[in-house]
N, CA, C and O atoms as a CHARMM CRD file, in Angstrom:
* protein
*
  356
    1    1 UNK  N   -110.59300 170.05700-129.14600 PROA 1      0.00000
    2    1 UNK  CA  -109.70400 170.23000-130.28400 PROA 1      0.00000
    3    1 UNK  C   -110.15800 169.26600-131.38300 PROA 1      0.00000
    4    1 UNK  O   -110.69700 168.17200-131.21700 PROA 1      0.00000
    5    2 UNK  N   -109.88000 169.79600-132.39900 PROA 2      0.00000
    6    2 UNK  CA  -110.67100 168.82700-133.56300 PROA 2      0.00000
    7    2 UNK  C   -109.63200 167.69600-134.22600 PROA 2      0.00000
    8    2 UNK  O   -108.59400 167.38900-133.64100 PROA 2      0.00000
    9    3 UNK  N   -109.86400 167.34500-134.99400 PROA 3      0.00000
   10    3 UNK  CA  -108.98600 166.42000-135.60300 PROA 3      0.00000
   11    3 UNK  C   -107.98600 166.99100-136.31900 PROA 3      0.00000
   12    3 UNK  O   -106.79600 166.67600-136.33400 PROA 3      0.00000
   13    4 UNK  N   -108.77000 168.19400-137.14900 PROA 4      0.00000
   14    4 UNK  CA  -107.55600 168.76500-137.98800 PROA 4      0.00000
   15    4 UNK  C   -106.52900 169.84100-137.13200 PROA 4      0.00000
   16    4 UNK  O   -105.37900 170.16700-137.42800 PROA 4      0.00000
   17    5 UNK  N   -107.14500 170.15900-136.27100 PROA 5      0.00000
   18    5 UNK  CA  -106.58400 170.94100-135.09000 PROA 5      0.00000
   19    5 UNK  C   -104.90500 170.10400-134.25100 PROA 5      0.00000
   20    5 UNK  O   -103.84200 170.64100-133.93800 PROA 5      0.00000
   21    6 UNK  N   -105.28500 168.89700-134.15600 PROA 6      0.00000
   22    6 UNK  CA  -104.25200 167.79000-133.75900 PROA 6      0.00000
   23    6 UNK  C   -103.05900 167.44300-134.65700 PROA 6      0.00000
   24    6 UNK  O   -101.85700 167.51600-134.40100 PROA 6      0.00000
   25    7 UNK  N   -103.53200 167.14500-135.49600 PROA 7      0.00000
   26    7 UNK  CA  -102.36400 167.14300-136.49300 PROA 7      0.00000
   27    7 UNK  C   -101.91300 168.31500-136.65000 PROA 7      0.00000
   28    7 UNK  O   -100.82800 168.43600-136.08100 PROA 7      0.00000
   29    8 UNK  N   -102.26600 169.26300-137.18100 PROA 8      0.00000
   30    8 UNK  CA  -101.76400 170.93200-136.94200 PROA 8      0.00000
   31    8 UNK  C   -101.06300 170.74700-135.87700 PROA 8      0.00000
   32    8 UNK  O   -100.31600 169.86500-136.29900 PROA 8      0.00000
   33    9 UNK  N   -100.82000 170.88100-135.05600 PROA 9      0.00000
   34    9 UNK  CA  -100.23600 171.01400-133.16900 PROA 9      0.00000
   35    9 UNK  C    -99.17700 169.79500-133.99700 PROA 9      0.00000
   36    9 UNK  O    -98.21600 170.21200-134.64400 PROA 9      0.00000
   37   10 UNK  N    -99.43600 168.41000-133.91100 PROA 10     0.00000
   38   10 UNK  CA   -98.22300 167.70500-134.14800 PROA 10     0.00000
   39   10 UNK  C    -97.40800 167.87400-134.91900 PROA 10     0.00000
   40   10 UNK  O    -96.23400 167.79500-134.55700 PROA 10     0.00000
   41   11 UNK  N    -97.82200 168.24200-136.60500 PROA 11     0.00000
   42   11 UNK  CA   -96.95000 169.30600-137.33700 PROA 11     0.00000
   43   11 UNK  C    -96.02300 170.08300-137.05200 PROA 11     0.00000
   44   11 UNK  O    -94.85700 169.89500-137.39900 PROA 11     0.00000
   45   12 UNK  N    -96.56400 171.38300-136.16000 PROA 12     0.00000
   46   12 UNK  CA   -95.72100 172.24000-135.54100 PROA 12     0.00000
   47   12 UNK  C    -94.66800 171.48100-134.93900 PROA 12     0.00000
   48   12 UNK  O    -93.49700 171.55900-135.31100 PROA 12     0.00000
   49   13 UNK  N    -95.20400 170.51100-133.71400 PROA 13     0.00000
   50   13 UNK  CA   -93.80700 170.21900-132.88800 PROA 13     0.00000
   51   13 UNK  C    -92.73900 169.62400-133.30700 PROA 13     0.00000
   52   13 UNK  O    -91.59900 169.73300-132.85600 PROA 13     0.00000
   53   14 UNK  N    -93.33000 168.61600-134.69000 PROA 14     0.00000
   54   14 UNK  CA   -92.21600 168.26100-135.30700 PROA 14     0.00000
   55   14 UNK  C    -91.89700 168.89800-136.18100 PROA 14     0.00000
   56   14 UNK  O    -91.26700 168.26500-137.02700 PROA 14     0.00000
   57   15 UNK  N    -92.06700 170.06300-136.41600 PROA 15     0.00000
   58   15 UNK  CA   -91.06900 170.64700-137.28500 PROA 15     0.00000
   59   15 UNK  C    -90.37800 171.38200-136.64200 PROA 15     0.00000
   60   15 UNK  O    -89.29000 171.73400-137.09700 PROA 15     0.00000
   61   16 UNK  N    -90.80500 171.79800-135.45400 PROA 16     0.00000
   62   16 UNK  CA   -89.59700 172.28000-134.03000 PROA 16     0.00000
   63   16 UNK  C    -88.40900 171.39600-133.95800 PROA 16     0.00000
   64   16 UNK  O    -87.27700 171.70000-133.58400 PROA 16     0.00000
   65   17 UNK  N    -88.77600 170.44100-134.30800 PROA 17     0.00000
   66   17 UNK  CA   -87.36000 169.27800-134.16100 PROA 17     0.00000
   67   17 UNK  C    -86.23000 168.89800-134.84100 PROA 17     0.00000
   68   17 UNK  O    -85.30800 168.15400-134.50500 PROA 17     0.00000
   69   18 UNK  N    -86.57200 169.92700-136.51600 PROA 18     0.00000
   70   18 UNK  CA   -85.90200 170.24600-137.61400 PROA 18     0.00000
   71   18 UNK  C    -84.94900 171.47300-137.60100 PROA 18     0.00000
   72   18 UNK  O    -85.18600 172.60200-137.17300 PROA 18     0.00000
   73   19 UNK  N    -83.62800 170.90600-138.26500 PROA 19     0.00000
   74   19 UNK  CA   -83.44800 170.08300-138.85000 PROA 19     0.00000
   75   19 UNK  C    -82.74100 169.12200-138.14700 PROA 19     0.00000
   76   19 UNK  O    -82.08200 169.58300-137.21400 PROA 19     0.00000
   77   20 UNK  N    -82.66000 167.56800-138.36400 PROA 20     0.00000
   78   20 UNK  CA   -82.19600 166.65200-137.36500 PROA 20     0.00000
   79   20 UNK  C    -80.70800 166.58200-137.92700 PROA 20     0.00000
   80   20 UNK  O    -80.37800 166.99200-139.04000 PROA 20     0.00000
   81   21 UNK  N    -79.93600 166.05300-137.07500 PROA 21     0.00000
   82   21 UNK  CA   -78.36000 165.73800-137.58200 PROA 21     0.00000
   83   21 UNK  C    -78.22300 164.65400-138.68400 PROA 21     0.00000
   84   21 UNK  O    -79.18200 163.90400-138.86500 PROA 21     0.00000
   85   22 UNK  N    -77.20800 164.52800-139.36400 PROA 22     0.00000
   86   22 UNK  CA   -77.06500 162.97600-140.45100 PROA 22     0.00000
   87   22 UNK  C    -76.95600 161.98200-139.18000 PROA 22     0.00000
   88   22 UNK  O    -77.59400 160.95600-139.41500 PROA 22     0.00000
   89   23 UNK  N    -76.28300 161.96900-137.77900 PROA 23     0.00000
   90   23 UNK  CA   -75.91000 161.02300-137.17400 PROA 23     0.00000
   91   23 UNK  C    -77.81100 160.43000-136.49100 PROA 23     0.00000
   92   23 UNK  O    -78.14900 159.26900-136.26100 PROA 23     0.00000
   93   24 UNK  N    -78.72600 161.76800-136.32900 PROA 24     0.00000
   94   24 UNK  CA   -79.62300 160.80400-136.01900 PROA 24     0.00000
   95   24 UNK  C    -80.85400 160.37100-137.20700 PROA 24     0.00000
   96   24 UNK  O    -81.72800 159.58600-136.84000 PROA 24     0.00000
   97   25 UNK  N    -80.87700 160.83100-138.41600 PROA 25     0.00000
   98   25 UNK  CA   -80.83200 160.50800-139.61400 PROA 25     0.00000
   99   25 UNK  C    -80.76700 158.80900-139.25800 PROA 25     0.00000
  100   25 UNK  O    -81.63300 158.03600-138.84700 PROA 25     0.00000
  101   26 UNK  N    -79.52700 158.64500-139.56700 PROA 26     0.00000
  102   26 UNK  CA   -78.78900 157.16400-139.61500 PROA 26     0.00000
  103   26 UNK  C    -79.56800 156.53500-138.59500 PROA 26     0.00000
  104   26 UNK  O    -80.59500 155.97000-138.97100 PROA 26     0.00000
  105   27 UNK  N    -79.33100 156.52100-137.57600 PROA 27     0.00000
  106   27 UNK  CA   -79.89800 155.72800-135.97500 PROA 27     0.00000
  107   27 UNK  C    -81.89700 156.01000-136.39700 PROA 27     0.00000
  108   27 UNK  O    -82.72500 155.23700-135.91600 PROA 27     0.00000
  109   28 UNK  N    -82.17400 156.77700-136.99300 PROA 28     0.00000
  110   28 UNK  CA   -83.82900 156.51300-137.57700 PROA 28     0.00000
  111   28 UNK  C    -83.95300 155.66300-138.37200 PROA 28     0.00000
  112   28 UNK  O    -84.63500 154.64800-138.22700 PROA 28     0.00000
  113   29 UNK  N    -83.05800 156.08300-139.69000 PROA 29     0.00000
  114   29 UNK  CA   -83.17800 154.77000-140.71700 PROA 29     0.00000
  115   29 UNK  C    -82.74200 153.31800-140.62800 PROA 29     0.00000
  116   29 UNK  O    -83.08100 152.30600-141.24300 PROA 29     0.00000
  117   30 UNK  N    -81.45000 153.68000-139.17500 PROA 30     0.00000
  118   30 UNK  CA   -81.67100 151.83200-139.22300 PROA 30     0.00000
  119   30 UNK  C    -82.57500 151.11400-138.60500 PROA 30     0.00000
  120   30 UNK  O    -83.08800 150.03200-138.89000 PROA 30     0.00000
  121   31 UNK  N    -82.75300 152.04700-137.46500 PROA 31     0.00000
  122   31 UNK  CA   -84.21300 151.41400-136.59700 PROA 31     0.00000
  123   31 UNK  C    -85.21300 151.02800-137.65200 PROA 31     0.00000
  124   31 UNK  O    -85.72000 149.92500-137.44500 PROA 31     0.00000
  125   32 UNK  N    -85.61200 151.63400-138.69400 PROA 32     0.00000
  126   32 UNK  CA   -86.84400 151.75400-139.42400 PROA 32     0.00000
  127   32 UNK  C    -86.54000 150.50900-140.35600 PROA 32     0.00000
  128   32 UNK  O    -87.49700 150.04400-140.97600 PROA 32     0.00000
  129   33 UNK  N    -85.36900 149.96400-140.50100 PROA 33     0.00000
  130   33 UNK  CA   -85.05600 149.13000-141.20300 PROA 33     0.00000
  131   33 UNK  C    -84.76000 147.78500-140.90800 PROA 33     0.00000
  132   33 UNK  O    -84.55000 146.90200-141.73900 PROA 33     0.00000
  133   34 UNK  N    -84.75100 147.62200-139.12900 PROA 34     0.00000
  134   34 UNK  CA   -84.75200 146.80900-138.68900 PROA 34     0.00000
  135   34 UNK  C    -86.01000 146.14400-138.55500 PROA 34     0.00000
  136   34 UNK  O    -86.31600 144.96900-138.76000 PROA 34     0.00000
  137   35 UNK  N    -86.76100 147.24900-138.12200 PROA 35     0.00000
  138   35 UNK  CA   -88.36600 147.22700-137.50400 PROA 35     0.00000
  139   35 UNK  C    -88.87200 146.46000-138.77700 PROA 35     0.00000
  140   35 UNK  O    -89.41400 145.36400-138.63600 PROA 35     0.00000
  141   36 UNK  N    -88.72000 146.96800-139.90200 PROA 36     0.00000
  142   36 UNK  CA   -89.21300 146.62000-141.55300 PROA 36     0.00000
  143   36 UNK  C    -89.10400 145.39000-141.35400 PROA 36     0.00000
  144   36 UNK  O    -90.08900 144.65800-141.25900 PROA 36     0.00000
  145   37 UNK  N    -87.28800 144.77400-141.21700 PROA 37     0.00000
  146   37 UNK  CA   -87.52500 143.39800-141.21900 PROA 37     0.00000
  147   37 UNK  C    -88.09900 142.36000-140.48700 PROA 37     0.00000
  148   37 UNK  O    -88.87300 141.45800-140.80900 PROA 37     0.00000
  149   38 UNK  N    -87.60600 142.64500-139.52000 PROA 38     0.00000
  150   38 UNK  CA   -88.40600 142.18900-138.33000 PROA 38     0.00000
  151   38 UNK  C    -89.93600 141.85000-139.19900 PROA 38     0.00000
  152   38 UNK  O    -89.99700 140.85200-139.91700 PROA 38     0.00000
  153   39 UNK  N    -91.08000 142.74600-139.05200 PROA 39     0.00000
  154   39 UNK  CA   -92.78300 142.76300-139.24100 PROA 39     0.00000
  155   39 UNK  C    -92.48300 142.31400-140.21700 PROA 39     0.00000
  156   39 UNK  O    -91.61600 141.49700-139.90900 PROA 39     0.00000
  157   40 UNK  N    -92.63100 142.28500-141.36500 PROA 40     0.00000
  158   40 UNK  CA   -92.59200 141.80400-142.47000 PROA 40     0.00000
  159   40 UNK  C    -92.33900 140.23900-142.48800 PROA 40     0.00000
  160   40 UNK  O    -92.89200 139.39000-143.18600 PROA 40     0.00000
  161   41 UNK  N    -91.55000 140.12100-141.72000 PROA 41     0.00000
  162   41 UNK  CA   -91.08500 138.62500-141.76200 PROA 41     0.00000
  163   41 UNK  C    -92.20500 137.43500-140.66400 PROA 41     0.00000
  164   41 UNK  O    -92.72000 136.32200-140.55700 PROA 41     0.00000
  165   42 UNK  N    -91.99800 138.80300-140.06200 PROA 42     0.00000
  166   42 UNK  CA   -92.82000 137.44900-138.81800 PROA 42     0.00000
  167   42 UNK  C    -94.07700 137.42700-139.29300 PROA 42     0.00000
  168   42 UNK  O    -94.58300 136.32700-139.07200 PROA 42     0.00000
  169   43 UNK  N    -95.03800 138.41100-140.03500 PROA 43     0.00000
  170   43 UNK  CA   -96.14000 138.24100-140.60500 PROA 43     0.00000
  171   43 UNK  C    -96.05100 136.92700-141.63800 PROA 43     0.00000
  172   43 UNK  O    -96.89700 136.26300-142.23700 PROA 43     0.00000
  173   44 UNK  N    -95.53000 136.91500-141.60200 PROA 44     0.00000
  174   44 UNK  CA   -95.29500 135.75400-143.06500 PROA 44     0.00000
  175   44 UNK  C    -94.65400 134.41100-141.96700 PROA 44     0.00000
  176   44 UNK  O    -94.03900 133.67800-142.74200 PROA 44     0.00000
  177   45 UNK  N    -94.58100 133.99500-140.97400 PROA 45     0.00000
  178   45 UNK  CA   -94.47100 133.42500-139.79600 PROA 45     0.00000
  179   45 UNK  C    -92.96400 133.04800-139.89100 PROA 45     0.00000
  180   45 UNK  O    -92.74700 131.91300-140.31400 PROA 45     0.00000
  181   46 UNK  N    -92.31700 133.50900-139.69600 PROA 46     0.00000
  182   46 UNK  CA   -90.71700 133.84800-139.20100 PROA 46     0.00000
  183   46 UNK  C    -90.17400 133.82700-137.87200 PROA 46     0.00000
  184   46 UNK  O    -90.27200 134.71000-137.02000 PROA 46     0.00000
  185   47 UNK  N    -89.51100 132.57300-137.77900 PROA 47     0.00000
  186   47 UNK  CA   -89.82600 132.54600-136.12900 PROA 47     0.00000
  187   47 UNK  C    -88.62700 133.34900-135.43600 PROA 47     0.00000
  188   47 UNK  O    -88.63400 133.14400-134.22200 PROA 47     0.00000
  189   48 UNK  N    -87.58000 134.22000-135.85800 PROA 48     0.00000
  190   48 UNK  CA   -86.44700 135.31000-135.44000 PROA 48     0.00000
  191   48 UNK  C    -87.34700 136.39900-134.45300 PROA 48     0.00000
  192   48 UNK  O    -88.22200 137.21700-134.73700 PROA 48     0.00000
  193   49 UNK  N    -86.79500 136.06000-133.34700 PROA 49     0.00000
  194   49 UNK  CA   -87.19000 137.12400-132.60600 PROA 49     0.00000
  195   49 UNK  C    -86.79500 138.47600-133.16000 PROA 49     0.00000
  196   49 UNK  O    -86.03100 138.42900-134.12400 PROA 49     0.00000
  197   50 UNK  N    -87.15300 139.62000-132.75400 PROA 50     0.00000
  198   50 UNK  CA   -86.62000 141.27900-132.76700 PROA 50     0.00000
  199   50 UNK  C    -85.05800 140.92400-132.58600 PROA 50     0.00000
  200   50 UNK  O    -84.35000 140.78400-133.58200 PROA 50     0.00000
  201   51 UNK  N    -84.56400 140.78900-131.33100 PROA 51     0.00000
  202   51 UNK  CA   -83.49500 140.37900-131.13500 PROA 51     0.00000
  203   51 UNK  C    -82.41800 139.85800-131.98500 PROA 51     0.00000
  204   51 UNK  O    -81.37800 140.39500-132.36600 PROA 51     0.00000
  205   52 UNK  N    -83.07300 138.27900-132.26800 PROA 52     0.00000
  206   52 UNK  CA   -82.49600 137.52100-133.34900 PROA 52     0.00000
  207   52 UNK  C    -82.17000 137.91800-134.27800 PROA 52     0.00000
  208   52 UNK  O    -81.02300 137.66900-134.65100 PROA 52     0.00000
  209   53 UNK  N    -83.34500 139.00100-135.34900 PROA 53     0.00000
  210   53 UNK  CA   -82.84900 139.37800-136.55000 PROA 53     0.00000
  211   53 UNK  C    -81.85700 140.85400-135.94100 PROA 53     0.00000
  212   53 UNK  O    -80.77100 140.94900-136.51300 PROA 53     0.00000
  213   54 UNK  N    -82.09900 141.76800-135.05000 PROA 54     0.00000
  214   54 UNK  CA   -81.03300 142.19800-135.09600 PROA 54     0.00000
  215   54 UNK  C    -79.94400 141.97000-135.14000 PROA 54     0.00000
  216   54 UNK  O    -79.18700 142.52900-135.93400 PROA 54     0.00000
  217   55 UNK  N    -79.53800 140.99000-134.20100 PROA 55     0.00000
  218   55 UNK  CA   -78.17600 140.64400-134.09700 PROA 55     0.00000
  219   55 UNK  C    -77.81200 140.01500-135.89100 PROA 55     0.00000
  220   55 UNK  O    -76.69400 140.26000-136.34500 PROA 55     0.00000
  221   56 UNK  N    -78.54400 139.45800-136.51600 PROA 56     0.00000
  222   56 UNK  CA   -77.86800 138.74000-137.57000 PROA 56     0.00000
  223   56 UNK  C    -78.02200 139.77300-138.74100 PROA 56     0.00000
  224   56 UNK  O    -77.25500 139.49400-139.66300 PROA 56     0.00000
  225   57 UNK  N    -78.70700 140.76600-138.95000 PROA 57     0.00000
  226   57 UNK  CA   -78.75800 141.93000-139.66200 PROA 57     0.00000
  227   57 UNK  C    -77.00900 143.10100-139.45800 PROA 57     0.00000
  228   57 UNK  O    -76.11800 143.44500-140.23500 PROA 57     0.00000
  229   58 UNK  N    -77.28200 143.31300-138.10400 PROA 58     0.00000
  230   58 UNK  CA   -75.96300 144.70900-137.76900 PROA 58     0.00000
  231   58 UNK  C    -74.81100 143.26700-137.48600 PROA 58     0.00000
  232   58 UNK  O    -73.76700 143.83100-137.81200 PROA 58     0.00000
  233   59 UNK  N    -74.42600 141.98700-137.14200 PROA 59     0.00000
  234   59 UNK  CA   -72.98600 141.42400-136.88500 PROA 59     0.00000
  235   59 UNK  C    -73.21700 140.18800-137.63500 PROA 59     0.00000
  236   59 UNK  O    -72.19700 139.50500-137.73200 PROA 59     0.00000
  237   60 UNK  N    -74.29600 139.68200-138.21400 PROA 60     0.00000
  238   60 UNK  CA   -73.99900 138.30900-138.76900 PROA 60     0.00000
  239   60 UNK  C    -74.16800 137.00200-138.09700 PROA 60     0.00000
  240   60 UNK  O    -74.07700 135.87200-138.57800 PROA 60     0.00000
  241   61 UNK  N    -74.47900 137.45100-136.67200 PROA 61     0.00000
  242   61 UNK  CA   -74.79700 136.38100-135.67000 PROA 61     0.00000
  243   61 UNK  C    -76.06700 135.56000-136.22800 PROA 61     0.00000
  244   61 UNK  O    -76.95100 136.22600-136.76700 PROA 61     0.00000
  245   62 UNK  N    -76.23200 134.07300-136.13200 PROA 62     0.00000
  246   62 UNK  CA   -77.27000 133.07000-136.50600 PROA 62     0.00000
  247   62 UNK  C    -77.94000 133.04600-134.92500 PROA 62     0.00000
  248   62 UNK  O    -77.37800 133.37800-133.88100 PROA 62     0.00000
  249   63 UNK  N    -79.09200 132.62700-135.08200 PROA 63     0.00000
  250   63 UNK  CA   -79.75000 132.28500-133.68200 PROA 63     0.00000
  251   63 UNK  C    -79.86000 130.56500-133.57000 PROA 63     0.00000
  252   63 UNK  O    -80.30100 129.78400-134.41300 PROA 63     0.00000
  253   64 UNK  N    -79.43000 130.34900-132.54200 PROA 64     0.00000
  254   64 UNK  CA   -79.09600 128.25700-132.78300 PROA 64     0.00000
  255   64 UNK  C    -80.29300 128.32300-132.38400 PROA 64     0.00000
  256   64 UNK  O    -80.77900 129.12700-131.58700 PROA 64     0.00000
  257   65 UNK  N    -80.91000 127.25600-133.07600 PROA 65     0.00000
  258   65 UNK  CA   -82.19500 126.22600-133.35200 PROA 65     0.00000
  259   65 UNK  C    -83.16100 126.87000-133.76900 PROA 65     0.00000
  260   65 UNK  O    -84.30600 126.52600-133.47800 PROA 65     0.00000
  261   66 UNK  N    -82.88100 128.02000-134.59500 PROA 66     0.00000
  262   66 UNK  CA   -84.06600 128.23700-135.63900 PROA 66     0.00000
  263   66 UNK  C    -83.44100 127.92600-136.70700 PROA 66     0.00000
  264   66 UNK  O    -82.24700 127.79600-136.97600 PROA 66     0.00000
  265   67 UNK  N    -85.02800 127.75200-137.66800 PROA 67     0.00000
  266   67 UNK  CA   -84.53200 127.33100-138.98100 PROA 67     0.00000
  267   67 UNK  C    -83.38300 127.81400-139.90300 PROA 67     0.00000
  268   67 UNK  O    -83.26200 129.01500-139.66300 PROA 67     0.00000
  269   68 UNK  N    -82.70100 127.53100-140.61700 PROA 68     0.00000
  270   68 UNK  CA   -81.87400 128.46800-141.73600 PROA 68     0.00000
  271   68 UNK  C    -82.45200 128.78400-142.51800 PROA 68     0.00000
  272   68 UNK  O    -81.77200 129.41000-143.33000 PROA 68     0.00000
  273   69 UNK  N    -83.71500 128.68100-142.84800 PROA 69     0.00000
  274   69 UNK  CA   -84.55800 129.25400-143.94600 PROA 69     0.00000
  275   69 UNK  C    -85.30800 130.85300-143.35800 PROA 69     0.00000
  276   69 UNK  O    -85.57600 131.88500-143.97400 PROA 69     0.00000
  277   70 UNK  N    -85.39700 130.64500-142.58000 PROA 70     0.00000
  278   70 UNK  CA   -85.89300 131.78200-141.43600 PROA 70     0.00000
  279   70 UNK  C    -84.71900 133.25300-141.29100 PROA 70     0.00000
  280   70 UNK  O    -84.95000 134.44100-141.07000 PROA 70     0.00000
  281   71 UNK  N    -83.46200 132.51600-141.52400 PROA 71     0.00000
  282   71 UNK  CA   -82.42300 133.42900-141.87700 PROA 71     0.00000
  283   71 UNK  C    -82.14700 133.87300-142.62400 PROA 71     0.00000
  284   71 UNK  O    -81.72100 135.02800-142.59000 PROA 71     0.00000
  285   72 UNK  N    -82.28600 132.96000-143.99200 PROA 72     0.00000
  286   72 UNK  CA   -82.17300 133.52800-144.86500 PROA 72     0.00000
  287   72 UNK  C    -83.28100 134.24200-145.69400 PROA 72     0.00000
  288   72 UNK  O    -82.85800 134.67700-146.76500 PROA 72     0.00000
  289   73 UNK  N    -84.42600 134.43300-145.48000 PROA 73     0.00000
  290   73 UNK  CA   -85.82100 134.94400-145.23800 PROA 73     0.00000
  291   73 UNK  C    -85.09100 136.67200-144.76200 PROA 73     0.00000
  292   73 UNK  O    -84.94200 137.74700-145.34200 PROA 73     0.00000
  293   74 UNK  N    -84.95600 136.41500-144.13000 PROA 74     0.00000
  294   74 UNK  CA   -84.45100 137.73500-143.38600 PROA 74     0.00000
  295   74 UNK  C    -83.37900 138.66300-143.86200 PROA 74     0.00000
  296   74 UNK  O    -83.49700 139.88400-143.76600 PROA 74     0.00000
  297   75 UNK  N    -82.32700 138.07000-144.37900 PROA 75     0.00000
  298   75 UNK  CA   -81.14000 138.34900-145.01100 PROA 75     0.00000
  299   75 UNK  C    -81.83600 139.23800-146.41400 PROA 75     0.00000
  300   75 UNK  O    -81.94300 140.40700-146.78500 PROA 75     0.00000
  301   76 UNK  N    -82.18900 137.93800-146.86300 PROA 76     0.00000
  302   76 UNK  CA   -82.57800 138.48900-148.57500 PROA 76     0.00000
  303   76 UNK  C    -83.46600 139.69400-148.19600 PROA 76     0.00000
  304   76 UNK  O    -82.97000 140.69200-148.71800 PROA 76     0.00000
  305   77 UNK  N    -84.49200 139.98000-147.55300 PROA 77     0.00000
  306   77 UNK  CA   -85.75300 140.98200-147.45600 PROA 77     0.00000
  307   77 UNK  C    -84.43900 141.92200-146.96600 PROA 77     0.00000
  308   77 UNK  O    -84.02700 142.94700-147.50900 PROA 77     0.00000
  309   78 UNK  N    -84.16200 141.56200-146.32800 PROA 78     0.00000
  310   78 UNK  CA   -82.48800 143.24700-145.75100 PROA 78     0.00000
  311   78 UNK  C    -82.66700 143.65500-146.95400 PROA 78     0.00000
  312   78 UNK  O    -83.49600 144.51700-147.24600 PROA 78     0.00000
  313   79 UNK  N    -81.27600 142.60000-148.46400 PROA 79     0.00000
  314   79 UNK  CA   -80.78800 143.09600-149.12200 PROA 79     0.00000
  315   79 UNK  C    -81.93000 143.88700-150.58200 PROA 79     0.00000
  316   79 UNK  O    -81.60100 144.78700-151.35500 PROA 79     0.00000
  317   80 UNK  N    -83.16800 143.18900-150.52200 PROA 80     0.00000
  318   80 UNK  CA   -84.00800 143.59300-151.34600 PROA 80     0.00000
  319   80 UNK  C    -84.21300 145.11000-150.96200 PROA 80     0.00000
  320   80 UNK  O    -84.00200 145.94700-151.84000 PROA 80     0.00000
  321   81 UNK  N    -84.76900 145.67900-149.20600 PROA 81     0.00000
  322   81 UNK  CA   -84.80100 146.98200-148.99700 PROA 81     0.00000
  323   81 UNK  C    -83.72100 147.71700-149.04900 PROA 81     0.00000
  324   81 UNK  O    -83.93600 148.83100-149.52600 PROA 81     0.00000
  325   82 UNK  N    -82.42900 147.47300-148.67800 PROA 82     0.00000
  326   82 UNK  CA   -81.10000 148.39700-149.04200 PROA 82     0.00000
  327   82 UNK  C    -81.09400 148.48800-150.80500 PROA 82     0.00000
  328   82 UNK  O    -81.19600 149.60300-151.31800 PROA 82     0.00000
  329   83 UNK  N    -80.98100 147.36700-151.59900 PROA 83     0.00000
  330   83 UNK  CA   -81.06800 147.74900-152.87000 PROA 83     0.00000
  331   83 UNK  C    -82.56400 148.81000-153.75800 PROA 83     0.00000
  332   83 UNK  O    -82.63300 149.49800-154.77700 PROA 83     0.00000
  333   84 UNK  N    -83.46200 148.43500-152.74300 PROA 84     0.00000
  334   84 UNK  CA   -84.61700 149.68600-153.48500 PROA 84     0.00000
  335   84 UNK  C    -84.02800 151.11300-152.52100 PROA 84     0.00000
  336   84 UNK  O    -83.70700 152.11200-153.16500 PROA 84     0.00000
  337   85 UNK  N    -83.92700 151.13900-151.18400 PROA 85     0.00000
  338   85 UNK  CA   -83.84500 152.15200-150.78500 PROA 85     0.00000
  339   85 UNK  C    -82.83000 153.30200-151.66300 PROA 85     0.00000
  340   85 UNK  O    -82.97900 154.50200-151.89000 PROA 85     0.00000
  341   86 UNK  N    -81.51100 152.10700-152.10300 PROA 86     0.00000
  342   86 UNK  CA   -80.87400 152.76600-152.97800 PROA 86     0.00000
  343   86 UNK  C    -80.77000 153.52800-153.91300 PROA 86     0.00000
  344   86 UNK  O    -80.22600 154.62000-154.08000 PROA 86     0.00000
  345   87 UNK  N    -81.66600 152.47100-154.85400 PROA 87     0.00000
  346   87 UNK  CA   -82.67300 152.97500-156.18900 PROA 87     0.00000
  347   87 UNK  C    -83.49700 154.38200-156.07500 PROA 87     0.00000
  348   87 UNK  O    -83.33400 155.35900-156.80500 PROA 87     0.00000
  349   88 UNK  N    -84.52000 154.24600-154.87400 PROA 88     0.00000
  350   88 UNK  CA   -85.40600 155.75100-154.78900 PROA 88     0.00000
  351   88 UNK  C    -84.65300 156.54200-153.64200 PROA 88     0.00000
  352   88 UNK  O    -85.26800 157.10100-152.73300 PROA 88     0.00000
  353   89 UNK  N    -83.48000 156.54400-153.73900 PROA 89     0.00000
  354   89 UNK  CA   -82.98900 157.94600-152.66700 PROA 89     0.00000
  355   89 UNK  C    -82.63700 158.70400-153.85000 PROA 89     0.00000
  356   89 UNK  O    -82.19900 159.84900-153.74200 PROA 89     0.00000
């Protein structure tokens, strides 16, 4: 099978999967928005685990004995992507 042959085939199956509900819509975009913060941050050396920034992203929870700069690193990059996502929807 060729290359363009593969993507063709993956095409198809996901568009078999259309159209998706708003409820898993939502549960994609927050994953995708978690994931965002998460990489983004730790590339830039952010020491919040996956974990960590979830919890302080979806309830507000701090992680004890990491930095507060590390949090708030995280916080602001949230509110910067909710305010563009806003902008280009």
């Amino acid at each position: 099978m060729t290359l363009i042959e593969s993507v063709l085939d993956l095409k198809k199956k996901l568009d078999e999967l259309c159209p998706i509900t708003p409820e898993t819509e939502a549960r994609i975009m927050e994953k995708f928005r978690l994931d965002w913060n998460y990489h983004s941050n730790k590339i830039e050396g952010n020491m919040l685990t996956y974990g960590e920034t979830k919890a302080l992203l979806l309830f507000g929870i701090t992680a004890q004995g990491k930095p507060l700069q590390d949090h708030i690193e995280i916080t602001r990059h949230n509110e910067s992507y909710k305010m563009d996502f806003r902008y280009n929807s």
